[in-house]
N, C-alpha and C positions, 0 to 999 in steps of 0.2 A: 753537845752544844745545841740550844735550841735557840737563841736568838745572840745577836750582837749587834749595838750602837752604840754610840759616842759615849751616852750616859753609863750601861751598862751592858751586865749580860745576861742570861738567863741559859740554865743546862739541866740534865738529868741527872737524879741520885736515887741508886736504893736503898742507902742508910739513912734510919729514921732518926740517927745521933750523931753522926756527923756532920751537920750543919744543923745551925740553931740561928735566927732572927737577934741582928747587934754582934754576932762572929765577925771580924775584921781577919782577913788573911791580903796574901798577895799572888798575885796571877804572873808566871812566869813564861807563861807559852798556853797559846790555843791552836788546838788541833794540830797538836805536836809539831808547832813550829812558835820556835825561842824569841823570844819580842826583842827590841834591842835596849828598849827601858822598860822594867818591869811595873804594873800597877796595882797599885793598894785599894783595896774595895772590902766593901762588908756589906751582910748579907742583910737583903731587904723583909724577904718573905720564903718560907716554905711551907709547900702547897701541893696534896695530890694531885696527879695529873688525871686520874682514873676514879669511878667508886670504891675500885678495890686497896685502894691504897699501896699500892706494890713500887709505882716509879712517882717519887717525887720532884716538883719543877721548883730548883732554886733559882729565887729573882735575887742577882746582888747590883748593886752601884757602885761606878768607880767613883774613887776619893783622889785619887790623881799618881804620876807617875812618880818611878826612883830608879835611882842606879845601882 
C-alpha cells in the first residue's frame, strides 16, 4: 500500500500483466484487515515507480461500495 483516500488507493506491483489501465476489480481487505463492505474500483494508471522498471505504482479509484 502506498497511499489511501476517500477517492482512491494507490499500491505496489511487480507484475507487468496483471493490472492494465480500465481493469475494474473489487477490494476486499487492506492490509489484511476485511472491510465490512467490500468496494468496486478500477484501475486508473500504471506507472514505474523507478528507471528501472521493476516495481510498478498502481493508481485505482473507488467506484463505490457492495455487500
Amino acid at each position: 500500500l502506498i497511499d489511501l483516500s476517500q477517492g482512491g488507493i494507490s499500491f505496489k506491483s511487480h507484475s507487468r500483466t496483471e493490472f492494465k489501465r480500465g481493469d475494474q476489480f473489487y477490494i476486499l481487505e487492506v492490509e489484511s484487515k476485511v472491510l465490512e463492505e467490500g468496494i468496486k474500483a478500477v484501475v486508473r494508471y500504471v506507472k514505474p515507480m523507478d528507471q528501472f522498471g521493476i516495481d510498478l505504482k498502481i493508481g485505482v479509484e473507488f467506484l463505490g461500495k457492495f455487500k
